[in-house]
C-alpha positions as CSV (number, residue, x, y, z in Angstrom):
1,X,13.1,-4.6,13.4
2,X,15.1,-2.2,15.9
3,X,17.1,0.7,14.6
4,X,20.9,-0.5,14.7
5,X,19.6,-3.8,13.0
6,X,18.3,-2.5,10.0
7,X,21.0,-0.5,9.6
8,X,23.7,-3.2,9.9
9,X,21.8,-4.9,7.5
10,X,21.8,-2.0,4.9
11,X,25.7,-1.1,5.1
12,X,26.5,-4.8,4.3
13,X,23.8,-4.7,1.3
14,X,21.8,-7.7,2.9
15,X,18.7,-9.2,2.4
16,X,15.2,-8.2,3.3
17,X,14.5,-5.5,6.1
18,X,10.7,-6.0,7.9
19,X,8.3,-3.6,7.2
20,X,5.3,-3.4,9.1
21,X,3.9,0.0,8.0
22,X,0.1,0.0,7.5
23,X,0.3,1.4,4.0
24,X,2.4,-2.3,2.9
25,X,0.3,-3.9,5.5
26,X,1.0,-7.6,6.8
27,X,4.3,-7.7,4.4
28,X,8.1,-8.5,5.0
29,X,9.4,-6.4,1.9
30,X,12.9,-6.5,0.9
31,X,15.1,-3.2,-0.1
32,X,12.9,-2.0,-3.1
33,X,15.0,-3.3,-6.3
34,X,15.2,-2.4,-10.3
35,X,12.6,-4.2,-11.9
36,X,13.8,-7.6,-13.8
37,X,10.7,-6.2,-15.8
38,X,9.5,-2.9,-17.2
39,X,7.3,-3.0,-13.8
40,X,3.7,-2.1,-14.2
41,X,3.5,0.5,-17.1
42,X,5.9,-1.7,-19.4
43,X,9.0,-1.2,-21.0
44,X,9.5,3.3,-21.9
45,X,9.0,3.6,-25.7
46,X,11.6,6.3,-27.6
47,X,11.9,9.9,-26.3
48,X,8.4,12.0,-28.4
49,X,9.1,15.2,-29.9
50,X,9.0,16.6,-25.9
51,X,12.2,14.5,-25.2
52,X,10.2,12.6,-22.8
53,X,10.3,8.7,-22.8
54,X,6.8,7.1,-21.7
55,X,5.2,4.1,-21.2
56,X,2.7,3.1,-24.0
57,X,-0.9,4.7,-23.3
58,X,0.6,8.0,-21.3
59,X,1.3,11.1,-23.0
60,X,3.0,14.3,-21.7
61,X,2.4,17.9,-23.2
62,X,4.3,21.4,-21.2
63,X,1.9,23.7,-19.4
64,X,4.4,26.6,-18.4
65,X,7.8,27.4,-19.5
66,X,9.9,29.8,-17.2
67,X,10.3,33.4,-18.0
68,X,7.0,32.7,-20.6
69,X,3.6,34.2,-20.6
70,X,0.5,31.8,-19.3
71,X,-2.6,33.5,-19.4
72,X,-1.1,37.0,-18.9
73,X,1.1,35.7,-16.1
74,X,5.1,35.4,-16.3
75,X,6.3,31.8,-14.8
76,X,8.5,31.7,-12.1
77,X,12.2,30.5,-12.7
78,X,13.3,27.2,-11.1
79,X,9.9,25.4,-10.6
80,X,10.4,22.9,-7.5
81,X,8.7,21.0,-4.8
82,X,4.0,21.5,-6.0
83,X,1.1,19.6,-5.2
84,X,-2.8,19.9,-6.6
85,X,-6.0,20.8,-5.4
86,X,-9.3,20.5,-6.4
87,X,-11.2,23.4,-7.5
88,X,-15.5,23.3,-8.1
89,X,-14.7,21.4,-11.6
90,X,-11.7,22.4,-11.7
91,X,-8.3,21.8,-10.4
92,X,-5.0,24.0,-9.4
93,X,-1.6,23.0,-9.2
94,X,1.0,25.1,-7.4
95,X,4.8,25.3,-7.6
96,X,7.8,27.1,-5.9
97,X,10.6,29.3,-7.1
98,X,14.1,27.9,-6.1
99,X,15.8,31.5,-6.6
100,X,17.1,33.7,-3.7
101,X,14.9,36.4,-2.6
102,X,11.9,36.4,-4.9
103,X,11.2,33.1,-4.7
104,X,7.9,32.3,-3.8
105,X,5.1,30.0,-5.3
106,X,2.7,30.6,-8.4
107,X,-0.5,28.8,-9.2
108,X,-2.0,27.1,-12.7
109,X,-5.6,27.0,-12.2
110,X,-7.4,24.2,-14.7
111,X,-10.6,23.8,-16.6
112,X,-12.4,20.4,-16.7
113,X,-11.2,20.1,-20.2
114,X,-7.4,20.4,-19.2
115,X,-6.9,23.6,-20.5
116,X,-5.3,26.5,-18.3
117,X,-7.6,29.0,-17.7
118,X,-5.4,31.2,-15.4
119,X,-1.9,31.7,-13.5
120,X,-1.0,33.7,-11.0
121,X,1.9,34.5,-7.8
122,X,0.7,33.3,-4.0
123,X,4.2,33.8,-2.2
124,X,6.6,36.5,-3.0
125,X,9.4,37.9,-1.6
126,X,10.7,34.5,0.3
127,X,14.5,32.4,-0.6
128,X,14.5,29.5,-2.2
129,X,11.3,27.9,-2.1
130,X,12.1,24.2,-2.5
131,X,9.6,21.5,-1.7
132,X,6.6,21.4,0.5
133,X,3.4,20.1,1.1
134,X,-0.2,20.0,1.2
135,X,-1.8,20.5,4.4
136,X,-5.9,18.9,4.4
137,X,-7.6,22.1,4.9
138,X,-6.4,23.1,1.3
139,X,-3.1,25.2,1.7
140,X,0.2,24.8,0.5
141,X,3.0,25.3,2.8
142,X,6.0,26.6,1.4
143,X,9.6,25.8,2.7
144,X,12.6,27.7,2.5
145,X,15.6,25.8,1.5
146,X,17.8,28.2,3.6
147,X,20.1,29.2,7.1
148,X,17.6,29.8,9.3
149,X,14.5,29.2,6.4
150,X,11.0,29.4,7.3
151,X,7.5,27.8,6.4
152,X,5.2,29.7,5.0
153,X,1.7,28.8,4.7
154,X,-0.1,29.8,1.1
155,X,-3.7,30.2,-0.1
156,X,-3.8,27.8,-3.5
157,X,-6.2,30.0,-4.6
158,X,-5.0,33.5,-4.1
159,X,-7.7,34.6,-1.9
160,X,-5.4,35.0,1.4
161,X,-1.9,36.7,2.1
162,X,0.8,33.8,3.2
163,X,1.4,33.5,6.6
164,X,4.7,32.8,7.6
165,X,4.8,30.1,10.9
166,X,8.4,30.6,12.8
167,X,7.5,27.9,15.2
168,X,7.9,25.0,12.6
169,X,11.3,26.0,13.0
170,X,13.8,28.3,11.7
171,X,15.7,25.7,9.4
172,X,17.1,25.1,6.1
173,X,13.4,23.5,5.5
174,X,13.1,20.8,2.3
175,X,9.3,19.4,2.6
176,X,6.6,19.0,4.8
177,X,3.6,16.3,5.0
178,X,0.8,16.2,6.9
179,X,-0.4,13.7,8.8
180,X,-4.4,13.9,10.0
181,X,-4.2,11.1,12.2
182,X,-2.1,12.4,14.7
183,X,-2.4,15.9,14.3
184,X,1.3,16.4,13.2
185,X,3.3,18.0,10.1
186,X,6.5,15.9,9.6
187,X,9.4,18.5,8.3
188,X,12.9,17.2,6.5
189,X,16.1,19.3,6.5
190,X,18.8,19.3,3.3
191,X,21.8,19.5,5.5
192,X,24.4,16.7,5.4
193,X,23.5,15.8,8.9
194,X,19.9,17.3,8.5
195,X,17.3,16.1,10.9
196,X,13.4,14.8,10.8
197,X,11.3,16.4,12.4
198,X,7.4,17.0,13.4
199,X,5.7,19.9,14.7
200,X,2.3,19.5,16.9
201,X,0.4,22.6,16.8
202,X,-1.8,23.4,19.5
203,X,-4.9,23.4,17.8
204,X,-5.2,21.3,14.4
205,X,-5.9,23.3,11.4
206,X,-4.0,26.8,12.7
207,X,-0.3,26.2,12.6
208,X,0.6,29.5,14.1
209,X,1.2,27.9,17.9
210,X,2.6,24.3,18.5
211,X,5.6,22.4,19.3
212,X,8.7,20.8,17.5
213,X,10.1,17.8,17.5
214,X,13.0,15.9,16.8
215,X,13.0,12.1,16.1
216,X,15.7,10.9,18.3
217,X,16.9,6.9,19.1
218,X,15.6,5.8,22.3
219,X,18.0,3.7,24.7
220,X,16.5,0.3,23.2
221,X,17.4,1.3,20.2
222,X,14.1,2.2,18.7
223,X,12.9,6.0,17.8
224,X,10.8,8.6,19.5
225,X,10.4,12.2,19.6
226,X,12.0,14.9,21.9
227,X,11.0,18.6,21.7
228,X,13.3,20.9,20.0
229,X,14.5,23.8,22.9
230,X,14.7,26.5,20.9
231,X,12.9,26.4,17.2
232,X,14.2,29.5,16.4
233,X,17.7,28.5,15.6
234,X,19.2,31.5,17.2
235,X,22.1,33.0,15.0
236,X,24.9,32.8,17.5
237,X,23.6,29.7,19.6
238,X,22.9,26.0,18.5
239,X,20.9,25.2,15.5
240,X,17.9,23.0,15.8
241,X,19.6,20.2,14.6
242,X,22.6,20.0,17.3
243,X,19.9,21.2,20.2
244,X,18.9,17.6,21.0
245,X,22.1,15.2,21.6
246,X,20.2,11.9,20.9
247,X,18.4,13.1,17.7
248,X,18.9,11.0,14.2
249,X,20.7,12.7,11.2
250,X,20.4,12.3,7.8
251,X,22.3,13.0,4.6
252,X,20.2,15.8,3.1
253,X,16.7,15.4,3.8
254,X,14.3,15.7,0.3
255,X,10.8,15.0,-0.4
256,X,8.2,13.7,1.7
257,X,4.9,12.0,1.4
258,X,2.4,11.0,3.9
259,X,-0.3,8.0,3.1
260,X,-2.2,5.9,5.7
261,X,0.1,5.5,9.2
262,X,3.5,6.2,7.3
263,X,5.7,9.0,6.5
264,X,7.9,8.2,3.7
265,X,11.0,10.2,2.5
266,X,14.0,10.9,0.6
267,X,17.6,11.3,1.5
268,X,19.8,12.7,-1.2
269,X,23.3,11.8,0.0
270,X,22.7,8.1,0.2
271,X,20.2,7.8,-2.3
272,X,18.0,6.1,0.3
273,X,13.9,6.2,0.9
274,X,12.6,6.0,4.6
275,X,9.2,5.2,5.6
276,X,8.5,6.3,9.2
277,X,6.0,3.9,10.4
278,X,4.0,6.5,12.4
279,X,1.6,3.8,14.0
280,X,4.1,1.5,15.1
281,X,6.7,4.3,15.8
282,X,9.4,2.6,13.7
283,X,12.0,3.5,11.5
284,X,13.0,1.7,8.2
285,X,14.6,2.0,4.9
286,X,12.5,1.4,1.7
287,X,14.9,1.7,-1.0
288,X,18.7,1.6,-0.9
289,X,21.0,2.6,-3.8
290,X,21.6,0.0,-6.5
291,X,21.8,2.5,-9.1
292,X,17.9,2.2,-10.6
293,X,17.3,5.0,-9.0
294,X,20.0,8.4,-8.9
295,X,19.5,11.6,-6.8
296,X,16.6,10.7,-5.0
297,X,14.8,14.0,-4.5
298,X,10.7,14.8,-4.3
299,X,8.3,12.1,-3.3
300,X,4.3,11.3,-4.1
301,X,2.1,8.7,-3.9
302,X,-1.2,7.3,-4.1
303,X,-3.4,5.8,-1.8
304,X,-2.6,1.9,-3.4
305,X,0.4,2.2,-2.1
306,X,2.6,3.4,-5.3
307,X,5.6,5.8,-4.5
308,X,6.7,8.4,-7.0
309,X,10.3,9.8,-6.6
310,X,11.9,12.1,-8.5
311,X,15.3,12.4,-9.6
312,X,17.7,14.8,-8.6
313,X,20.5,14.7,-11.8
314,X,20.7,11.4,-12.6
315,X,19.3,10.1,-16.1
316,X,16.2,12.2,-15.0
317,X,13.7,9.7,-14.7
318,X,10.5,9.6,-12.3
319,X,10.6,6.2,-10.7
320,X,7.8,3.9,-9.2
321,X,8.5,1.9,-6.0
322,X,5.2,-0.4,-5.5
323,X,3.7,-2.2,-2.4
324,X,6.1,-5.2,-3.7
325,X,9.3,-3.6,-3.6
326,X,9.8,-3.3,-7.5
327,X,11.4,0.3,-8.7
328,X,11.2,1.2,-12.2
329,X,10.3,4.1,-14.9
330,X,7.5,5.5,-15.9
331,X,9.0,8.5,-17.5
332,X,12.7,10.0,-19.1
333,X,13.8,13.4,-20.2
334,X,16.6,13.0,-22.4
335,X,18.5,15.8,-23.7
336,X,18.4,17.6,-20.2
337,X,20.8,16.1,-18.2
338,X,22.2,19.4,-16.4
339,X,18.3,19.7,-14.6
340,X,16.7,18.1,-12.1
341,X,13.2,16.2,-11.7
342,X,10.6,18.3,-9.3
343,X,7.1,18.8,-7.9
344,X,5.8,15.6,-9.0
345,X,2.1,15.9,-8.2
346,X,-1.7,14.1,-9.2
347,X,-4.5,15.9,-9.9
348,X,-7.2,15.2,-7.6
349,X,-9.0,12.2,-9.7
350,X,-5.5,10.6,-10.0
351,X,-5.2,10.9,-13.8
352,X,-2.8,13.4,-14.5
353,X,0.8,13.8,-13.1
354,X,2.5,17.0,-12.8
355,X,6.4,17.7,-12.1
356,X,9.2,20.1,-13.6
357,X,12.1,20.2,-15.5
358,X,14.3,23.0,-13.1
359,X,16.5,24.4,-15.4
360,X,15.4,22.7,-18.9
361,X,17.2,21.7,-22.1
362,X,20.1,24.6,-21.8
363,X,20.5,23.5,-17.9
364,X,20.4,27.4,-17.1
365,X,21.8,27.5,-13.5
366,X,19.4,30.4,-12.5
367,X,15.9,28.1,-13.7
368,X,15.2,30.6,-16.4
369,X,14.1,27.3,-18.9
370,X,12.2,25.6,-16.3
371,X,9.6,23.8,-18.1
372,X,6.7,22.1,-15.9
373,X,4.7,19.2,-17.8
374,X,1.6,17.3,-17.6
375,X,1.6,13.6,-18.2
376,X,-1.9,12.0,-18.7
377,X,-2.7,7.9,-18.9
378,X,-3.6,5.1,-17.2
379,X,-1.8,5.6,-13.4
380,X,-2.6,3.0,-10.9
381,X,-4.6,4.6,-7.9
């Protein structure tokens, strides 16, 4: 389905846009809906002692609190966009600070049993670390949610200074995700009429050189890529997002998540969820507002095909989307509704989900209550 059509179809509210992606493969898949059931995990029993409303056979427990000790190590205010990586028997999850100016990223290293056996910084001295991603050789890349941001590239597990990499573009950077098959790192923008971007470094694995892209609409009314002029954004000339007059815009660009040919995310100001059908180069919408889902904001998966997106505000819930379309709960924080949902996350065997609560139960504008949480069950793979 061409550009202008799906979108026609989406401002009326009708019916069931094609999606050819290989990660839904072989279906026609309407606008993702609330579920006319609990969806896969069942209905979400009451709130525990946490606050937190699960489905039956998951339980959640907090790992770090802001501004509190773990392991010798303060945690960073404002936890935001993380991912996990494995570690000998171990694992480690990382997060980023949403503060100006020391915001950064820490780490939580874990021990086969679950327990955390250390924490420590891996970024320092950066502004407002928002989301991210994980690139495959086992480094987090940290984006700067800020005029003329940058990305910086981390070492998980605090062996290497971060490397900051100017030529993914000098943006006000939300999240990146990798994509192995072509080579790329596909970048979103939180600006009202933020763009999508990818950046094709010269050698794969070393992101210091390469070239940036713009997805743009072609004159058949499809999508392609053009190169960004200058990635620098200078000061005084045209940002990276007005350099390119056929490029697409978006109402503030979120989370992002990568899985087999497609390129999903998150657009805050319509409450919508792209998928970028990288093999087919084509451009659809997943999930339009009907009010199941509020603030869309930070995006995982898993390779079956689930999505994960967190909610920005809203009645902070983490919703599924599956293969079918279906949207519903799998987890609510009551008593917190002055946060945010963030870093949602798996551990590297899939059974443990990691996110945030940004600003906690006294919704402290500066993050100082973050709380970051583990929730442990049965999650489909």
């Amino acid at each position: 389905m061409q550009r202008r059509t799906f979108l026609r179809a989406t401002t009326t509210g009708a019916g069931a846009l094609a999606f050819s992606g290989a990660l839904w493969q072989g279906a026609a898949v309407p606008v993702a809906h609330a579920a006319p059931d609990p969806g896969p995990y069942g209905p979400l029993l009451p709130p525990n002692e946490l606050g937190v409303a699960l489905p039956a056979g998951f339980s959640v427990r907090m790992v770090a609190r802001s501004s509190r000790l773990v392991r010798g190590y303060v945690w960073h205010p404002a936890p935001d966009g993380g991912a996990c990586f494995p570690d000998g028997d171990g694992w480690i999850y990382v997060s980023n600070s949403e503060v100006p100016l020391v915001g950064g990223a820490s780490a939580l290293r874990f021990r086969p049993d679950g327990l955390v056996d250390r924490a420590y910084r891996i970024l320092g001295g950066t502004t407002l670390n928002c989301a991210g991603g994980a690139t495959p050789w086992h480094t987090w890349l940290s984006c700067e949610e800020t005029f003329r941001g940058k990305v910086f590239e981390t070492d998980p597990y605090g062996q290497r200074a971060a490397v900051a990499h100017p030529a993914m573009g000098r943006f006000k950077h939300e999240a990146a995700a990798c994509d192995p098959d072509r080579e790329v790192v596909y970048l979103t923008e939180d600006e009202s009429d933020g763009c999508f971007y990818r950046y094709r470094p010269d050698s794969w694995g070393d992101l210091s050189r390469g070239r940036l892209e713009v997805l743009c609409e072609t004159a058949g009314g499809g999508v392609g890529w053009q190169p960004v002029p200058d990635p620098s954004g200078p000061l005084l000339g045209r940002q990276t997002r007005h350099q390119v007059p056929d490029a697409l815009h978006f109402r503030g660009g979120e989370g992002c998540h990568y899985n087999a040919g497609v390129c999903f995310f998150t657009t805050k100001g319509d409450d919508r969820v792209w998928a970028y059908d990288a093999e087919a180069g084509e451009l659809s919408v997943v999930y339009d507002a009907d009010g199941s889902l509020d603030g869309v904001d930070n995006v995982t998966g898993v390779a079956g095909g689930d999505l994960y997106v967190a909610e920005d505000g809203g009645n902070m819930e983490i919703n599924i989307i599956t293969p079918e379309g279906v949207v519903a709960p799998v987890l609510r924080i009551d008593g917190q509704r002055d946060s945010e949902i963030t870093g949602p996350a798996f551990s590297p065997d899939g059974s443990r989900l990691y996110f945030s609560s940004q600003r906690g139960t006294a919704g402290d504008p500066a993050g100082l209550g973050g709380i970051t949480y583990e929730m442990s069950g049965p999650f489909r793979r």
